[in-house]
N, C-alpha and C positions, 0 to 999 in steps of 0.2 A: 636803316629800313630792314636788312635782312636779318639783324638783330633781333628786332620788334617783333618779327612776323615769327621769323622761328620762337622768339621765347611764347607766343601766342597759342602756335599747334602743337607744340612740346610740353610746353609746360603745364600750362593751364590745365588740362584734364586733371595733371595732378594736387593744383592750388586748389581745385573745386572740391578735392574729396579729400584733401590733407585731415580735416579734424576727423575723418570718421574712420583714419588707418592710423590709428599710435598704438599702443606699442599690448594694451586690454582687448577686450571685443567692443568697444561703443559701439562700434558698426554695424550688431547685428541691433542696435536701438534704432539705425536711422534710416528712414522713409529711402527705398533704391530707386523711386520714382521723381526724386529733387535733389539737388548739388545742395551738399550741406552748407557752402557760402559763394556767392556768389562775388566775384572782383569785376567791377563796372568796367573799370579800364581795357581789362585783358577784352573783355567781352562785346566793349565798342570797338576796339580796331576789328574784332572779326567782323563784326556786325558790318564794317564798313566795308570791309573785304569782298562778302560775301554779299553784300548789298550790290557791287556793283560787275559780281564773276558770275552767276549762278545761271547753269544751263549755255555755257557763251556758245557752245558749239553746234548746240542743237537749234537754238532760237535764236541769235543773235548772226550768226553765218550762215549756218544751212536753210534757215525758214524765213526769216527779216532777208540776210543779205542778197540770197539770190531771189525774191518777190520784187526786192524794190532795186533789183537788174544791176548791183554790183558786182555780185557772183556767179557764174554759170557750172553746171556739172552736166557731164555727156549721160550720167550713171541715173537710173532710178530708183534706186531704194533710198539714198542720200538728198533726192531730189524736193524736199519739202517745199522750197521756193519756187525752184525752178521747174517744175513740171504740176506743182501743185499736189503733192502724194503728201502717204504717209505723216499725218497729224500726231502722230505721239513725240514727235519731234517738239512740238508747242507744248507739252505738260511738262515736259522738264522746268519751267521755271516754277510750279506750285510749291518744291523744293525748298520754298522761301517760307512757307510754312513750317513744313515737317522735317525738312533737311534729307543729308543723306547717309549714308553709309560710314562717312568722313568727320561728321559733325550735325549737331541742329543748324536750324535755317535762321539766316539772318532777323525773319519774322520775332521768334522767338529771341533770338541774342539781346534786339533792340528793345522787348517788351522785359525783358530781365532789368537790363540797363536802369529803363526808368522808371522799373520797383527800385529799385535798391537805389537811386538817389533822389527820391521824390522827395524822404521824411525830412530831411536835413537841407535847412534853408543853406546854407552855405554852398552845397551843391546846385545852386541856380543855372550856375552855366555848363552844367556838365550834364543836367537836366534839356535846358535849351538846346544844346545841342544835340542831343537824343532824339527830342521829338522832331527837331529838321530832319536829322537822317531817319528817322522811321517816314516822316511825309515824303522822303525822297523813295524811298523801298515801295511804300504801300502805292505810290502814282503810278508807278513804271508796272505795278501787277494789275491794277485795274484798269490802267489804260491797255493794256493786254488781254483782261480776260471781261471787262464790262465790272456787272454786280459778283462781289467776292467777300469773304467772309472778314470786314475792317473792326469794328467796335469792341467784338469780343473773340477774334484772333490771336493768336498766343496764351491763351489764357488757360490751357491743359496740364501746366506746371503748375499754376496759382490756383488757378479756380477749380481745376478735374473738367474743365469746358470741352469735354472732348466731339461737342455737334456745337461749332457756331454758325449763327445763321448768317446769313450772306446779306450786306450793305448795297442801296441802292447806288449806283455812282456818285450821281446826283447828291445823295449824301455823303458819301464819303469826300467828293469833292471841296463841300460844304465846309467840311470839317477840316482838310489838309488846308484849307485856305487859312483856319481859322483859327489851327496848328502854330500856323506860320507865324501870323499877326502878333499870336500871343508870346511867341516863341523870342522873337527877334526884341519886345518890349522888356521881356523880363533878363534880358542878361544885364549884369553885372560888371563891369571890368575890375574889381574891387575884390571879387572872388575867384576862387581856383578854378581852375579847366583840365581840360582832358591833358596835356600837357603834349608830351610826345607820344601816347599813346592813339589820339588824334592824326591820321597819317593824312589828310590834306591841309590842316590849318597849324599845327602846331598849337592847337588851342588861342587862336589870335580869335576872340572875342571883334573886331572888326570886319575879319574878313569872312568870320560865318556871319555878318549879319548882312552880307554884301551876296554871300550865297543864298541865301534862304531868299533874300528881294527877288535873285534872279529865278529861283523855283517859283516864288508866287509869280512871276511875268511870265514865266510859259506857261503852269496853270491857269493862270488867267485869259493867258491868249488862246489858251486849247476850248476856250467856253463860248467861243466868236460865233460859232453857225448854233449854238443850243441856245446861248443867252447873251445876246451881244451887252446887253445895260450892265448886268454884273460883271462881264470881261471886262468890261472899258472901266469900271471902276476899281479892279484889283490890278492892270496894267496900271492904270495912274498911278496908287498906291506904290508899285513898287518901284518903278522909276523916279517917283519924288522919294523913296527912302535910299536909293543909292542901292546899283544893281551892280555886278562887274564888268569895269571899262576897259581896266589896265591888263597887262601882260604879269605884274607881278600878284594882280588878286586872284586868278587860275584858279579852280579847285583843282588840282593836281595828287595825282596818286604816284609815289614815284615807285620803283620797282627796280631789283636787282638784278644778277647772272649770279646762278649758284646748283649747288645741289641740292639745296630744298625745292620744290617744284612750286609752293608756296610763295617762296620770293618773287618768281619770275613773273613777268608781265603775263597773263590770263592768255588775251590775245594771240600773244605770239606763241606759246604752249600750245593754243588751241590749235591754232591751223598749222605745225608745226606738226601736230601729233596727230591730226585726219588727215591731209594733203601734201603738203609743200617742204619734204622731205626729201626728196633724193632728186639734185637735179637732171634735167634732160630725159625723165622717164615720166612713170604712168602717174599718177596720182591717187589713192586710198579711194577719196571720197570722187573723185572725178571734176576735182574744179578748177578751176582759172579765172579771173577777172571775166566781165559780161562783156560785152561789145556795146552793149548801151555807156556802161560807162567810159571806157575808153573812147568810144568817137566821140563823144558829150567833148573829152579832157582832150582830143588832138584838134575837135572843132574850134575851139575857143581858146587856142595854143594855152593851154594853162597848165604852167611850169611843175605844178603838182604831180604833172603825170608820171616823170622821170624823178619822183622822189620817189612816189609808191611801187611804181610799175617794173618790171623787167621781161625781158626774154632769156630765154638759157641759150646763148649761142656756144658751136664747138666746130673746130678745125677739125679732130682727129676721134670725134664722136664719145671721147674720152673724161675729156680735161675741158667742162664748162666754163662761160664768164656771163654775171649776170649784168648784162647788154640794157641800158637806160633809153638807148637811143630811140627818137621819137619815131623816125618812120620804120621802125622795128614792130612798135606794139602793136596788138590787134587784142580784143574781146573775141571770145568765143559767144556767140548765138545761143540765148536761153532755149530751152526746151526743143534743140536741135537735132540732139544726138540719141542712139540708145547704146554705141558702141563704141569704139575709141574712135575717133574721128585721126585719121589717117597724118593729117597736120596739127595736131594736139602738141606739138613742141612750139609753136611756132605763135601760141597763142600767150596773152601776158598774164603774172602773173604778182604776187605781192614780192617786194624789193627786201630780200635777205639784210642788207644793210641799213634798212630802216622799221620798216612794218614786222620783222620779223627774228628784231632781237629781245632777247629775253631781257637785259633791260630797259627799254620802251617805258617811259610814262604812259601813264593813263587820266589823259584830261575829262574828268571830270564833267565840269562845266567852263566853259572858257567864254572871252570876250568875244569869238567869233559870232556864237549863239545869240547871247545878247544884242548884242549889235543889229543882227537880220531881225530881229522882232522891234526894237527901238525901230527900227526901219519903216517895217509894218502898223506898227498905231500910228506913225508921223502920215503915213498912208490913209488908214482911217481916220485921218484927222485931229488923234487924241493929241492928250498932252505928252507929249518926248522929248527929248534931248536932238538938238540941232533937227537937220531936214534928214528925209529919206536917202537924199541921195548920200551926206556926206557919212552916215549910219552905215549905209549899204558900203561906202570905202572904206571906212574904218572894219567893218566886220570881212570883208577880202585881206584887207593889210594882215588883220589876225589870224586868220585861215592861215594862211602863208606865212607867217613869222612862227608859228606855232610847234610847224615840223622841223626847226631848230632843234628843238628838244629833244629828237632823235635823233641828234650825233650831227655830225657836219655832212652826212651825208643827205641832210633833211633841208640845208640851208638852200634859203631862197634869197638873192640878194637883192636890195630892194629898186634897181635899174629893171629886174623881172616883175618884179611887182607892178611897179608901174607903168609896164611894157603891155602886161596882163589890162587895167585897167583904161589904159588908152583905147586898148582893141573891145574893149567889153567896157561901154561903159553904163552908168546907169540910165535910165530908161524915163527921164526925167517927166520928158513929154507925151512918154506912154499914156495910154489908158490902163484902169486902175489894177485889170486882169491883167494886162502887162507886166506892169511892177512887182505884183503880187508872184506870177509865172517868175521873174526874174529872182527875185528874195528866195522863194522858197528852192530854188533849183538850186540857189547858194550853199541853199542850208545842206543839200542832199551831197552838196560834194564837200563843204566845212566840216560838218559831222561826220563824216565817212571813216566808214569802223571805229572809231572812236565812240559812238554812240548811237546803233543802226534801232537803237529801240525808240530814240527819239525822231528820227527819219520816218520812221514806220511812222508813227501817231502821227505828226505831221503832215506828212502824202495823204493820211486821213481825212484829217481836217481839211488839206487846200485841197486836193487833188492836184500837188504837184509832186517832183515834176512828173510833167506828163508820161506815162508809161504805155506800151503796148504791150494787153495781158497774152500769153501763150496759152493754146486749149489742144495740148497735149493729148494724147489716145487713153481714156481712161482715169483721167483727173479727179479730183473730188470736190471743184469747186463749179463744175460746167465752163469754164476757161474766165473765172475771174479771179485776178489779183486777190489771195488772203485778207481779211479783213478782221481776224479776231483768231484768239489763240483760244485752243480748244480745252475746256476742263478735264482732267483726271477722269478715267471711269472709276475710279476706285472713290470716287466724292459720291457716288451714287450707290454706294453700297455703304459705307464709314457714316453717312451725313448727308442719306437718301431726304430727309423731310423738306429740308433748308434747300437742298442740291434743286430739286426739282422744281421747288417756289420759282426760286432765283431761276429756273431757264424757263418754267411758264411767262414769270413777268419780262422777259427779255426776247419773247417771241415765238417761246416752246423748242428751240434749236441750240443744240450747243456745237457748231463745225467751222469749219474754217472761214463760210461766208457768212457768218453770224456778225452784229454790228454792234458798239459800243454805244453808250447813249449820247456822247459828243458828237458821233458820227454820222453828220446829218448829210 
């Protein structure tokens, strides 16, 4: 893996311009606005890199984690989530377009990719796989930002498209669904793959077709309150074509420890490099775990706690140990503070030993996920695999088998497990709010950093779990929970015509409490 990644940010720049530096001037023949060749390979692992790192710090912890009360900061300028400020925190992910400083955006990586292996039928599955992972990119930005520029995105290298216009959800929707369907029919197992350039699948032509099922089943289930007829039909579909059950079909990202910053897990870099750096003191950004989450995880003794969580205890104020012990933790209270809150040590925080080693995998999409939505259509009655309730155990079992994967410090043994499910079990005889309350609160602690972009759209869709908004002194949303991430100001000046359509038809509003067209 560290391999892969370094020959990717090393090299490549110079594979892209090899033919236009030998030894004459050709170079001053060729176009300095295009890579004189483009390598699929090198360009799909970035793609997939950068499909699932981009902006983690600004949107995915400081804006997602602390709204939907994983996170808390005493601070406000860092307080995107938590106090509801400061919205330029949510355009860092348009990045996905234009890229940064560092490189282009995965937008563009993935629209490369699948120029350069569309011409060549032999390339079917290295194609197929492309356009999953661009349906997996372009979901996660529109579910973020609503109507956004899909059809003719990326197209500023190929076409000079430098104003596209912006996709109604609804279709773009339309389309990833349709992505999928066609995506998953045309592989091959008879032809080449990404090989190991491919860093979740190893190019195993099975198990992206088990991944793409499971992106149509949340797509699908994300369409419930907009068009229940269509969800129920693309849920079927992808549970009769085989979603992921098992532990060994994961999409998994694995990651290193190194001196590339590249290799190491996003995650643990992230909050590593704003917070969670020097034990027993202040914190950068001002955060700690929320107290909603923690009481959630001490109510329901769920073993999880003392895998993610710690205290920094010290005898001699000196020499820390990072303390798992249950009736140690506490969440700090969102939107409490404006200054260091006096017991700021005393509050928990992510576990050095697991959440915050460099190399941490990064799941993808797991059986956890899966499972709590299998749960949920057997709930709405559709066609599923087994009953809700036994869905709903299986998807806890996975939650918690899961954090294995970060070292033995992550192990849950399975006398906990089913310690956990004794005390919490499922809600058989509920009513339908109930179940539904129950699934989705799953989801918010199974995905938990791992995936808070999925959490967000979720909390969307169900309104769970149930949250209490903070309304802060000077907020930007009048004291309600974020609901959409804010576009670029600079899309109104670059790609004013398009810019403005797309936010008349979405309400005339582009702010934090702006809604997505699923979000009914």
């Amino acid at each position: 893996m560290k391999n892969i990644i370094h020959k990717i940010l090393l090299a490549a720049p110079f594979l892209f311009l090899l033919s236009a530096c030998d030894k004459g001037f050709e170079e001053m023949n060729v176009d300095p606005n295009k890579y004189s060749e483009v390598i699929p390979e090198y360009l799909f692992t970035r793609a997939q890199l950068d499909g699932v790192s981009t902006n983690f710090t600004g949107a995915a912890y400081l804006t997602i984690g602390q709204s939907m009360q994983h996170f808390a900061t005493y601070k406000e300028v860092p307080a995107a989530g938590d106090k509801y400020f400061n919205y330029s925190y949510s355009t860092g992910n348009w990045n996905a377009y234009a890229g940064t400083a560092a490189g282009q955006g995965a937008i563009i990586s993935i629209r490369q990719v699948i120029d350069a292996v569309s011409a060549n039928p032999a390339n079917v599955n290295k194609l197929s796989a492309a356009r999953i992972w661009k349906a997996y990119i372009f979901h996660r930005m529109t579910d973020l930002y609503g109507d956004i520029p899909y059809f003719d995105a990326g197209k500023a290298l190929s076409d000079k498209n430098y104003g596209p216009k912006y996709d109604t959800q609804q279709a773009i929707y339309a389309d990833l669904l349709k992505e999928l369907d066609a995506s998953i029919a045309a592989f091959d197992a008879t032809k080449a793959t990404f090989g190991t350039a491919d860093l979740m699948f190893n190019g195993d032509v099975v198990k992206w077709k088990k991944f793409a099922y499971s992106l149509m089943l949340r797509l699908g289930m994300r369409l419930t309150e907009v068009d229940p007829a269509t969800a129920k039909t693309w849920v079927e579909k992808a549970i009769a074509g085989g979603v992921i059950l098992d532990d060994a079909d994961r999409a998994i990202i694995a990651y290193v420890d190194g001196s590339q910053t590249a290799s190491r897990n996003f995650i643990a870099n992230g909050l590593l490099s704003t917070d969670y750096i020097t034990p027993g003191g202040d914190n950068v950004e001002g955060g700690k775990f929320a107290k909603t989450l923690i009481d959630y995880l001490k109510n329901t003794k769920d073993p999880r706690l003392n895998v993610i969580s710690i205290v920094w205890t010290s005898a001699d104020g000196k020499t820390f140990t990072a303390d798992t012990t249950t009736a140690l933790q506490s969440g700090m209270p969102n939107a409490a503070f404006n200054n260091l809150p006096a017991n700021f040590n005393s509050f928990s925080e992510p576990n050095p030993n697991t959440l915050l080693k460099y190399s941490a995998p990064l799941i993808v999409f797991g059986n956890a996920e899966t499972n709590l939505l299998l749960a949920e259509a057997s709930v709405r009655g559709w066609k599923s695999i087994g009953t809700a309730a036994s869905a709903y155990t299986d998807a806890v079992k996975a939650g918690m088998r899961q954090w294995a994967l970060f070292g033995s410090g992550g192990t849950i043994s399975e006398a906990k497990i089913n310690a956990y499910l004794n005390l919490n079990p499922y809600k058989t005889a509920g009513t339908v709010a109930q179940q539904m309350e129950q699934i989705q609160t799953q989801k918010w602690v199974s995905l938990f950093l791992e995936d808070e972009y999925e959490i967000f759209a979720n909390w969307r869709r169900t309104g769970y779990p149930v949250l209490t908004p903070t309304n802060y002194p000077g907020n930007l949303t009048g004291g309600k929970v974020p609901t959409r991430f804010v576009i670029p100001d600079s899309e109104e000046t670059y790609n004013k015509t398009n810019f403005i359509e797309a936010r008349t038809r979405q309400g005339g509003a582009n702010t934090l409490s702006s809604v997505v067209w699923w979000d009914k």
